[in-house]
Each structure stands twice: as C-alpha cells, then as structure tokens.
N, C-alpha and C positions, 0 to 999 in steps of 0.2 A: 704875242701878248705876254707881259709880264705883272703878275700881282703883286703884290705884299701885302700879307694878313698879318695885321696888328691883337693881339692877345695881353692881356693884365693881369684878369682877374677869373675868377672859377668860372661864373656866369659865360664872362667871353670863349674862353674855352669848350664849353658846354655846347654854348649856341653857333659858335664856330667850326664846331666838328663837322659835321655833317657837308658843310661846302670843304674841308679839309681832304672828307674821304674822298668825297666824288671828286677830288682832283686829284687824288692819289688813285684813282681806280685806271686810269687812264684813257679816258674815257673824251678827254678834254685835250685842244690844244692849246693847253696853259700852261706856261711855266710861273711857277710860286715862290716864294720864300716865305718861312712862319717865323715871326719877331714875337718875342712873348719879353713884356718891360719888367717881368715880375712884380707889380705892382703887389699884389696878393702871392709874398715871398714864403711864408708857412708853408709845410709841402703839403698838411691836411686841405691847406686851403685852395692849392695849383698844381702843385708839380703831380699831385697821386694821378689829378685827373688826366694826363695827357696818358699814362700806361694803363689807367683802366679805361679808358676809350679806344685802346689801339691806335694812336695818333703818332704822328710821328717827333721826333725830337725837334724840339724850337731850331732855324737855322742861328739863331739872334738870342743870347737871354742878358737882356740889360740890366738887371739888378737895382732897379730904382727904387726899392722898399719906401719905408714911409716918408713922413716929413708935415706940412702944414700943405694945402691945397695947391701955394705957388710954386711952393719948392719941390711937389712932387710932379705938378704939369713940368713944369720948366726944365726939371732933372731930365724926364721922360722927352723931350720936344729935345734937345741936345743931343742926344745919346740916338733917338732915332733916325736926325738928321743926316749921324754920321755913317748908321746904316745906309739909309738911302744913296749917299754919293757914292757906296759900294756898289748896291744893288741894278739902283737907275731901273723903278718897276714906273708901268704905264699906268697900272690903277692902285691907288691904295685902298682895302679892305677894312674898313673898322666896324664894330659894333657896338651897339649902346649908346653908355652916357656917363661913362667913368673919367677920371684925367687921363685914363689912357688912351679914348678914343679922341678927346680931346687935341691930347698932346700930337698926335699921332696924324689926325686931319688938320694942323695948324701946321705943323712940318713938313706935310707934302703940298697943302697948297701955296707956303710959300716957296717950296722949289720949282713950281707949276706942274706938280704931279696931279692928275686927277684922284678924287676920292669919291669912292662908292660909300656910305654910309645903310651898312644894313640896322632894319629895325629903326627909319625914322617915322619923324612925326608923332613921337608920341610928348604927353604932356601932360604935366600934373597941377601949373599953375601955382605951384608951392615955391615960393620963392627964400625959403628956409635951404631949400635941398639944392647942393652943390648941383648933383647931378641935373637940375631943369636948366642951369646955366650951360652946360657940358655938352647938352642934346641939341640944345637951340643953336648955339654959336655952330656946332657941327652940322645941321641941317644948312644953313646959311653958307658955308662954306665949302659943301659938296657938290660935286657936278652929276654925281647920282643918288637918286634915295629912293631905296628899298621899306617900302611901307609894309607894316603887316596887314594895315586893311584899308577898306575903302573910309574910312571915317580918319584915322592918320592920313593920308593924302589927303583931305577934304584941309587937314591943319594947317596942311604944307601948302594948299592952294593960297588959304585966306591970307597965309604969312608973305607969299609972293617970293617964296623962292627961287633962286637961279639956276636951281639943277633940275633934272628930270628926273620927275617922280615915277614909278613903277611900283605896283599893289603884289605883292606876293605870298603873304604870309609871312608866319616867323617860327624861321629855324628850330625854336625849341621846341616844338611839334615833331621836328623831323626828327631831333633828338629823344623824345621821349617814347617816339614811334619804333625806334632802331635800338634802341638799347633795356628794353623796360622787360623784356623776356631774357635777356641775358644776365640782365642784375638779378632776376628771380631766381636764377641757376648759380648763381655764382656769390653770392648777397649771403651772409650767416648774420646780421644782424639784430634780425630779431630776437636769434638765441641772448640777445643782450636785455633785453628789452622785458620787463620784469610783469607790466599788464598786459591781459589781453585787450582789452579795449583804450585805446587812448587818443587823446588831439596830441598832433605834434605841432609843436611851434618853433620860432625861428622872431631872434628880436635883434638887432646890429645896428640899423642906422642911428649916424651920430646926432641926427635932432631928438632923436628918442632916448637912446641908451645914456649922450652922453649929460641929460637934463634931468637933476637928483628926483623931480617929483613923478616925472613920465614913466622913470623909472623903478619909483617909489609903488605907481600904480599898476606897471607890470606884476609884481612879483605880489599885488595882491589878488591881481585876475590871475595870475596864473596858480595861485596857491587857494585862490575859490571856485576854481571850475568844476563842474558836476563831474565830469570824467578826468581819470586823469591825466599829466601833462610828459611829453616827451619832448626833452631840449635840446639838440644838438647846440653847443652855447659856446660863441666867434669869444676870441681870446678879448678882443675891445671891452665887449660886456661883461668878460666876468672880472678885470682891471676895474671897469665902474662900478660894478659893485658891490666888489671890497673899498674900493675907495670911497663909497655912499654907506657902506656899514651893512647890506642889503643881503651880502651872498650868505650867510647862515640861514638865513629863513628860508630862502629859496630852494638851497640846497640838502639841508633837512629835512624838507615836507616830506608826509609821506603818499605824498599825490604827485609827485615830481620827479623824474630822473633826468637829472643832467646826463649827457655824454659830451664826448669831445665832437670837435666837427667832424661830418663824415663826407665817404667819397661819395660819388656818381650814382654808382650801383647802389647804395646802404639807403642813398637820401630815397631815389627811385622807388627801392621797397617800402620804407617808411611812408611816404605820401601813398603807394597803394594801400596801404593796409590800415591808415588812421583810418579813425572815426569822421574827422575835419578836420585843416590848419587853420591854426590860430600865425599871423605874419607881418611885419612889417616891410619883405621885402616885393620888389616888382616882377622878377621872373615866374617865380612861385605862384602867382595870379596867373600865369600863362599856361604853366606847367599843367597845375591843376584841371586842365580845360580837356586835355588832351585827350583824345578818343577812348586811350587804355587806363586812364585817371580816375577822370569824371570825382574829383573832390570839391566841394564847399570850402571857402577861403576867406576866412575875418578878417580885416585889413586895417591893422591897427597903427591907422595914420588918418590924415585929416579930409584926404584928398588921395587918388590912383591915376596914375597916367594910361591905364589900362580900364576906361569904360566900358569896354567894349565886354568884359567880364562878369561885369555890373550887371550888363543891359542879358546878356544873357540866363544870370542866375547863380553864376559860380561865385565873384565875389561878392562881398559886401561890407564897406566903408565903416568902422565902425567908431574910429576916433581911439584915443589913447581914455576916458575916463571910465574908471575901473568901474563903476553903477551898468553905465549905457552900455559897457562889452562885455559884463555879466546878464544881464539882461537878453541881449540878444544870442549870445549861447545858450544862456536855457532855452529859449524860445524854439530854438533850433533842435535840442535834444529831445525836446518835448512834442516839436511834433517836425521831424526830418524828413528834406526834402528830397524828391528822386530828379537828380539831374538828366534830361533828357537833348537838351537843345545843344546842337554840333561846337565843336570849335570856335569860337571866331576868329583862331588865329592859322587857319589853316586846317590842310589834310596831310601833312608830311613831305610836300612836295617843294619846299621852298629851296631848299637849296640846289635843286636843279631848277628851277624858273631865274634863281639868280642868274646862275654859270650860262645858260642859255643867252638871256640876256648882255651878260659882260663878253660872249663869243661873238655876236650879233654886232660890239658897237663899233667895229669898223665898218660897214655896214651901213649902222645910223648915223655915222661921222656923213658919209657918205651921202646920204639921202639928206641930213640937214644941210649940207653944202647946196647941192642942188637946187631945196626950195628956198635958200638964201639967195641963189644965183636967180631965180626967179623973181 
C-alpha cells in the first residue's frame, strides 16, 4: 500500500499530523510520501509547524504560493501531477477544503488514483466561500470519505455520493489531545501577552477581511469588547487594513494587542488560557471542543459548516454586525457558561480508525468484488 498525503496550509498540517505520526511510528504497513504545495508559503504560517510537531520533512515542497483562486488550483493540480508519475501512490490523502485539497483530488482522480478525503461532508451553504465549492467538488470526487460525524455522513448520503463514507471523527482532536501538554512546557507566550484576562480572536477570511465595511465592523467589536482582545493578525488582514485606513485604530487601542501569527504550541496555550474566542475561522470551532479546551467560540460569519458545535454549546453563529456580536459577548460575560457536553468531533482516536481502515481496503476491495459477483 502506497499513500500520498497532500498538505498546504497550517490547518492541513495540523490536522494531518497525527495520521503522519502513526505512520512514522511503524506501527503500519504503509509506505507514505508528504507533498506539502506551500500553499501557505510564510514560515509563521507552515514551515514552523512541521518542526514544532516533530514531523518530518515534506518528501515534495511545490512552492505554489499565491495567485487568484484558478491560478493557484491549477498551479498546484500541475506541479502535483508531476509528483504523482514519480510517486505512482494507490491512495491519495487530502484534507479539508482549501485549493490544495482540491487541486490535489482533481490530480489523482484523473490519473485514476483513489482519494481518501479526510474531514468530509462538511457544509456551510455559503456560497460566497471558495472553500464550500473546494469540499463539495472533493467529496464527489473521492472514492473515500472520512466524516467527522454522523450528521456529515448523513450530508454525504442526501448528496448521493460515489465513494464510501466512514464516520470517524476529526483529527484535530487527536491533535489537540497529543500536543496541548507539550505546548504548555514548551510555549513562553504568554510572557507576551500583557492582560491577564482576555478573548483571543483570529479574523482572515477573504469575504470578511477583504470587504471595507465587515471589516470596518471588526475593529469596532473588537475595540468595544468588555474584556480585552488578543490578535494573532495573518498578513492578508493587516494589508486590508492599511489599505481601508483601519489599522491605527485597531492597533492603538489600548484593549488590543496585536502579535504576529503564531505557532502550534503559542496558538494551543492561548486558546487554553482566554476567557472566549472571538473567529471567523472553521478549525478553531473544532479545536475549541476538545476534551483539554472546552472554550466558547463566536463565529463571526453568517453561517458554520461545523453545527455540530452549535448544537453542542461551544459555538455560536454570531454574523459579522458589530450591535448583534457586541451584544452577545456581553451576554456571555455577564453570565458564562460551563461547558460540559463531550466533543462532537471525537475522542482522539481518529487517526488510527483512519489507517485501520485504509489497511482493511484490500480486503473490502475484496468483499465488494464478491457481493458484485453475487
């Protein structure tokens, strides 16, 4: 059995460790290859994490950096191809819903490589957001998909998918499980960190950051919040808001401390130790869930492909208008809630229910033959 685990961006790194280790442990009769497209080229934003994971070095780093949507699927679908007639793996590995997993399950299915798609069926219905086209087209085009729960499978049923779904959780659980003791030893972060009490936030996507009023109305919620704010703040956003006129205010407050992005371990502690996140991103709705977490999560977008968050108690949807998610922070400060209700995304064990499974499917090659031949 041969794989090839496709990597981009922080998140896939992240959520990808964990099935990295356990095939590095030996544990497996799998042979790997790790392509990482540098999609997410900044080393704050990729390269730190592969050494502070203990991962090992990408066999592949295609340097795809940025571009417009097509020019950076199309760069990556090219470049990966040409890996593949190296490599010639039996499964391709992607995660997500970036153009990297994109690019990456369009390249292997049309060499008729199978693709394992971990982390499908999810769904936000936002059709603003590149990534809902990214996930969709890749669930349709894998021959396996790794749900985190039984509600993502339920997606994948109503959609009529062609591949075989499998319920397992998601990874980022396993990651937060394995690493969230070692950030705490190894993490000086806070000594940065000038309040004791504060919400850390996290703002990047382009319907948000890159829109003058959304983000006009960030920087008044985040300059009116009761407690104050800690911003790890992606290069995109603070280009938009010098170029919207935005960044003195923001960066002046004296409720606010920007930092630059941080690693694995820095982010790890910080989400332990807020008060709440305030987010526009999707992982982070996950993260926050996690047995050694247990944080509260504003979700400052319209819509979450992560209900399952919702329905539990951790997030909660709050829209981009600065009244409505001022409002519901206070709410929240005034009388906080004690999150109790498990994961939905898991116990930590997902990236061994994968590898099981991806061992198993000669096997169910095997058994599907049979009941076809019946």
């Amino acid at each position: 059995m041969k794989v090839s685990i496709i990597v981009g961006t922080r998140p896939e790194i992240i959520k990808m460790s964990s099935i990295i280790k356990e095939l590095e442990s030996g544990k497996r009769d799998i042979d790997y290859d790790l392509v990482h497209t540098e999609q997410h080229y900044d080393r704050n934003l990729s390269g730190i994490f592969f050494d502070e994971l203990g991962l090992p070095n990408p066999d592949y780093c295609l340097s795809i950096g940025s571009g417009t949507q097509a020019q950076q699927t199309a760069n990556a679908m090219i470049k990966i191809e040409n890996v593949f007639l190296k490599t010639e793996p039996d499964i391709v590995l992607v995660e997500g819903d970036t153009n990297t997993v994109l690019a990456g399950a369009l390249a292997a299915t049309k060499m008729g490589i199978k693709v394992g798609h971990v982390e499908a069926g999810l769904r936000s219905y936002d059709m603003r957001m590149p990534e809902e086209y990214n996930r969709r087209l890749t669930d349709h085009i894998s021959a396996f998909l790794f749900a985190p729960t039984d509600f993502n499978a339920e997606t994948l049923r109503k959609e009529n998918v062609w591949g075989k779904t499998f319920v397992t959780g998601n990874t980022v659980i396993d990651a937060c499980m394995e690493y969230l003791h070692v950030a705490e030893k190894k993490s000086k972060i806070l000594n940065e960190i000038k309040f004791d009490e504060f919400i850390l936030a996290t703002a990047h996507r382009a319907e948000n950051v890159d829109n003058p009023k959304v983000l006009a109305d960030f920087v008044k919620i985040f300059t009116g919040c009761p407690l104050p704010i800690v911003y790890p703040i992606h290069p995109r956003t603070v280009k938009r808001l010098k170029e919207f006129e935005l960044y003195e205010k923001l960066a002046t407050h004296k409720n606010v401390q920007l930092i630059k992005p941080v690693g694995y371990f820095d982010f790890l502690v910080l989400m332990r130790n807020c008060s709440f996140i305030l987010t526009d991103s999707g992982g982070i709705q996950e993260e926050a869930t996690a047995p050694n977490i247990k944080k509260k999560v504003f979700v400052l977008r319209k819509s979450t492909e992560r209900p399952e968050a919702v329905e539990a108690g951790y997030a909660e949807v709050v829209g981009t208008e600065t009244k409505n998610v001022l409002n519901e922070i206070k709410e929240f400060v005034e009388n906080p809630e004690i999150l109790k209700t498990p994961s939905p995304f898991g116990d930590g064990s997902t990236s061994k229910k994968i590898l099981d499974i991806i061992e198993d499917l000669p096997n169910y090659k095997e058994r599907n033959n049979e009941n076809e031949n019946k």
